[in-house]
N, C-alpha and C positions, 0 to 999 in steps of 0.2 A: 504494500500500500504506500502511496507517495503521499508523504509528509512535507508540506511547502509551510517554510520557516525562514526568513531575515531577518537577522540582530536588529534591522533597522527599526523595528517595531517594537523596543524596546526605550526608543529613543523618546517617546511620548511617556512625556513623567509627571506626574501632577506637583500643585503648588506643595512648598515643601510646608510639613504642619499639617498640613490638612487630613492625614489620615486617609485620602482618597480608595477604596478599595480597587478602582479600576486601575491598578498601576504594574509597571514592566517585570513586577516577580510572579503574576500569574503566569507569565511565557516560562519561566523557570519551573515551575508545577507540572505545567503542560509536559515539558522536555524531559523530566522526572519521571513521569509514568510511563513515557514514550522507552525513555531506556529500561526502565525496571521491566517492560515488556520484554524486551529481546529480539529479536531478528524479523521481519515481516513488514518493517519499515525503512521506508526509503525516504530520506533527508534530501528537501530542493528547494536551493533559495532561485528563484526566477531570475534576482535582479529586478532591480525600478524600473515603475515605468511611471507616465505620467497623471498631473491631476486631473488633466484631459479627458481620463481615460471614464472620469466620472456623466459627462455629461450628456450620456442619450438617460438618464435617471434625475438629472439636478439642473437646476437653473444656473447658468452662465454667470450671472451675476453674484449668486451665493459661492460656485466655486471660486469665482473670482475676488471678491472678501476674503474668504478662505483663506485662501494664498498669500494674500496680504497681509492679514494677522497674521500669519505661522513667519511669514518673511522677517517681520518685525518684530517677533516677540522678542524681548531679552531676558525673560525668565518667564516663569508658568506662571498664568494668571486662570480664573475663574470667564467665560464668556455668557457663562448663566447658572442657573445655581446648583449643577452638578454635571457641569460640561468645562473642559481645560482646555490652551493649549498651550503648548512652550516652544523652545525654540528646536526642539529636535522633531515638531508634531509632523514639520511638510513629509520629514524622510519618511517615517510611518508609514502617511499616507501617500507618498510612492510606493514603495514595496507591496501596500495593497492593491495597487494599480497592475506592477508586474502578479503579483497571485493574481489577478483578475483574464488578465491576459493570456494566464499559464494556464488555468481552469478553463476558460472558453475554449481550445483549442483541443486541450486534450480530452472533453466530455464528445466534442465533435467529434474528434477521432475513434468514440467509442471506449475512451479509457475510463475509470474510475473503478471503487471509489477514491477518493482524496480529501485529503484534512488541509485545512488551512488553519496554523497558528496563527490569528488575527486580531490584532489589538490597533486602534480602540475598536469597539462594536461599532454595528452600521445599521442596526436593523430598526432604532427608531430619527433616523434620517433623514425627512421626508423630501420635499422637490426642492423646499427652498428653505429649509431651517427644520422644525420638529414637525412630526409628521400627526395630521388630522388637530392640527391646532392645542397640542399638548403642552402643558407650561414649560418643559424646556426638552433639550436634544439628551439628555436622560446617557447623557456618558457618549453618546453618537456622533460623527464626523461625516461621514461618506456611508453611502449603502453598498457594501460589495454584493450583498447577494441578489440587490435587486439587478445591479449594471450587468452581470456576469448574466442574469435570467433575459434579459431584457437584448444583450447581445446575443444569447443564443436564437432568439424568438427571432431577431432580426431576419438569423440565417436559417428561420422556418420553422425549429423544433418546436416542438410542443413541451414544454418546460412549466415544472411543479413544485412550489416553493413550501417545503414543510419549517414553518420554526416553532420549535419548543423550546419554552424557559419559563422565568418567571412574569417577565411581562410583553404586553404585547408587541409584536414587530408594526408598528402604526407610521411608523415612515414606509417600509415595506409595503403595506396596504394600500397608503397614499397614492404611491407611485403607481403601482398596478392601474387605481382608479382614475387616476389625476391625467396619467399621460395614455391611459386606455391601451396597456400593452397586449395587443392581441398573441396569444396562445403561452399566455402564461396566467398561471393558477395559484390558490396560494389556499394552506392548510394553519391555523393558527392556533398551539393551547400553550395555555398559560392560563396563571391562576384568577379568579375571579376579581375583573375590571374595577370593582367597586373597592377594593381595598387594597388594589396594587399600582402604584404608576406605570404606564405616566396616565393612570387612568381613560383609558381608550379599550375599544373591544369587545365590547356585547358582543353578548353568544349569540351566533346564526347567523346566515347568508348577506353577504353585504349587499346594495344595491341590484350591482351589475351581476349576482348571481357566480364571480369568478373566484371569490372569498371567502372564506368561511370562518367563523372564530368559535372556539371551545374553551369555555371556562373550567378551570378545577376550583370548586370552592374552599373553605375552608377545612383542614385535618384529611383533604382527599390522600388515599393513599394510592398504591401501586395498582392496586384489581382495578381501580375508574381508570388511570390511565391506560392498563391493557384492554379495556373495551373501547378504549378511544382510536387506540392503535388498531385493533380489527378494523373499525370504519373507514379509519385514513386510509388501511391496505386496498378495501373493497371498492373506495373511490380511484385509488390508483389502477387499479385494473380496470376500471371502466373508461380512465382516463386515459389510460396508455402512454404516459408522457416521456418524452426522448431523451430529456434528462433529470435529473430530480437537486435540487440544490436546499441542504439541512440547514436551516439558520439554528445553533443549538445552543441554549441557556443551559450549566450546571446550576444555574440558582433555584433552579428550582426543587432543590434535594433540601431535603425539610435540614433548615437553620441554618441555610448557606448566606443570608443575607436577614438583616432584622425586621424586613418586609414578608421574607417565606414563613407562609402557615400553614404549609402543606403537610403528609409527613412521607414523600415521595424519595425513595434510596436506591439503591445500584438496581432495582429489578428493573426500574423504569427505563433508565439510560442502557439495562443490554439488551431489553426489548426495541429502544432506537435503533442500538448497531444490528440486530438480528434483522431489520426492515430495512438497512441500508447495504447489506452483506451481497456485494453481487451485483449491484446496479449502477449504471452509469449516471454516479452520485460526487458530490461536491459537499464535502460538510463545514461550515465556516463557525468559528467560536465566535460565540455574543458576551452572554454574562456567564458568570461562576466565579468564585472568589476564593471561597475556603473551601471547605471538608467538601462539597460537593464538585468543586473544581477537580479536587484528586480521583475522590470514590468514583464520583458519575463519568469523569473521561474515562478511567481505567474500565468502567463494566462496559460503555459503552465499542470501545476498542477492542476488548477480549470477544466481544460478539462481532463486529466487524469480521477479524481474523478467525474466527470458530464458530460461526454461528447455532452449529449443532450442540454447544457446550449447554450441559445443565445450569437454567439460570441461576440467579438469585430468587431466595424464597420472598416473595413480594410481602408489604408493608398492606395491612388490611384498612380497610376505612370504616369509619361508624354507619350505623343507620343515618343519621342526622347528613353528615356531609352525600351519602346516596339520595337521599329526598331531593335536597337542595340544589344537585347536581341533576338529576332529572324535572325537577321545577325550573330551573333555569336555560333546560332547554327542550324545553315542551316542544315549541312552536318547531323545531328542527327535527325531533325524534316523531311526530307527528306527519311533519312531510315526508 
């Protein structure tokens, strides 16, 4: 499996004091579990490419700012109330530029799956700042997984954008909606909208019918999200999509973050990898921090490479989080 990782995405460091948990020793974690795995992994820096490279996803004038603040930062500052950048943020996002580059080409060619060590996240980035009108870019720069989907679509495929984490991908959504990318699709869960930023993503079909969002409410454990996972499989086979691109949150592995109130652990994350085992897949890191950054990559990886492996004994939910979970999405188990 091709592992696409540049130092340079390390180079985005938050204000110092701040405590930021979005910061350069999450790639350190990543690289951690990647070695403690052992052989099935292939190490590839692409090399930069450009901020360019964002713009069939982003307004001109947003990347344009962009470039500007990171040109000129002279140390990390805050640009809203939990979005940074500093003076090493351009090269970052270069390096996501070249991973973007290197994903589109080699999904073409029929290659995957592929990890992308990515930092910062991109998935609530919306066209021209945060996405669906969210109080802020919620740790987000650039959308890789939207441009990467969005180029493929270009060149015809039918392309299927699953993110899981803790909260919603609403720049992701945006874009889908905003710039009307035809034959691209998008599967979204994450924990219930109402108590997680960036507050965005009621459960069920968006408008244009090309969206869909799935809430996990509160104490859901691993059994709701394997029946989630059955439906996402059963859409994908109806959908038939030519490439599949993972946006994947670890925050969402119960107390990876002071926002998780889930109690979701490694069975969740190696039911992802068992669903991405095999297919001409792109899987890009959003959120994860602590214990879920480690546990949930590591289950989710060991299924990738083995899919056959006996899972993890999944985490059970109460009654109460089952009610709430099928009351909140009446209207979609219904259709």
């Amino acid at each position: 499996m091709k592992v696409l990782y540049s130092p340079l995405v390390k180079l985005h460091v938050p204000p110092r004091g701040s405590g930021h948990a979005e910061e350069p020793r999450r790639v350190d974690k990543m690289l951690k579990v990647l070695k403690s795995l052992g052989n099935g992994f292939e190490l590839v820096d692409p090399g930069p490419g450009r901020l360019e490279f964002f713009g069939k996803v982003h307004d001109s004038m947003y990347l344009e700012e962009l470039k500007s603040e990171c040109e000129s930062a002279l140390d990390s500052y805050f640009i809203d109330s939990d979005t940074y950048i500093s003076p090493g943020t351009l090269y970052a996002l270069e390096a996501l530029a070249g991973y973007g580059r290197f994903i589109i080409e080699e999904l073409a060619g029929g290659g995957g799956p592929i990890l992308a060590v990515s930092r910062p996240p991109g998935h609530n980035a919306g066209v021209a700042g945060p996405g669906l009108g969210a109080p802020s870019l919620a740790g987000s720069l650039v959308n890789l997984a939207a441009a990467v989907a969005a180029s493929l679509a270009e060149r015809g495929f039918r392309v299927l954008i699953v993110d899981v984490g803790l909260s919603h991908g609403n720049g992701t959504q945006e874009i889908i909606q905003a710039l009307g990318l035809e034959g691209v699709y998008m599967v979204d869960v994450h924990q219930d909208w109402r108590v997680t930023p960036p507050w965005t993503g009621e459960p069920g079909y968006t408008g244009d019918g090309r969206a869909v969002n799935i809430n996990l409410p509160r104490g859901s454990g691993d059994d709701i999200f394997m029946a989630v996972a059955d439906s996402i499989e059963e859409l994908a086979r109806g959908l038939k999509p030519d490439a599949t691109i993972v946006s994947i949150g670890f925050d969402l592995y119960r107390k990876d973050t002071p926002f998780t109130y889930t109690n979701i652990t490694e069975a969740t994350y190696h039911r992802v990898g068992s669903m991405i085992a095999g297919l001409k897949a792109a899987v890009i890191l959003e959120g994860g921090y602590r214990e879920g950054l480690e546990k949930g990559s590591r289950a989710m990886l060991e299924a990738i490479l083995n899919p056959e492996a006996k899972p993890p004994e999944p985490a059970r939910s109460g009654e109460k989080a089952w009610r709430e979970f099928e009351e909140l999405h009446k209207d979609l188990i219904e259709s």
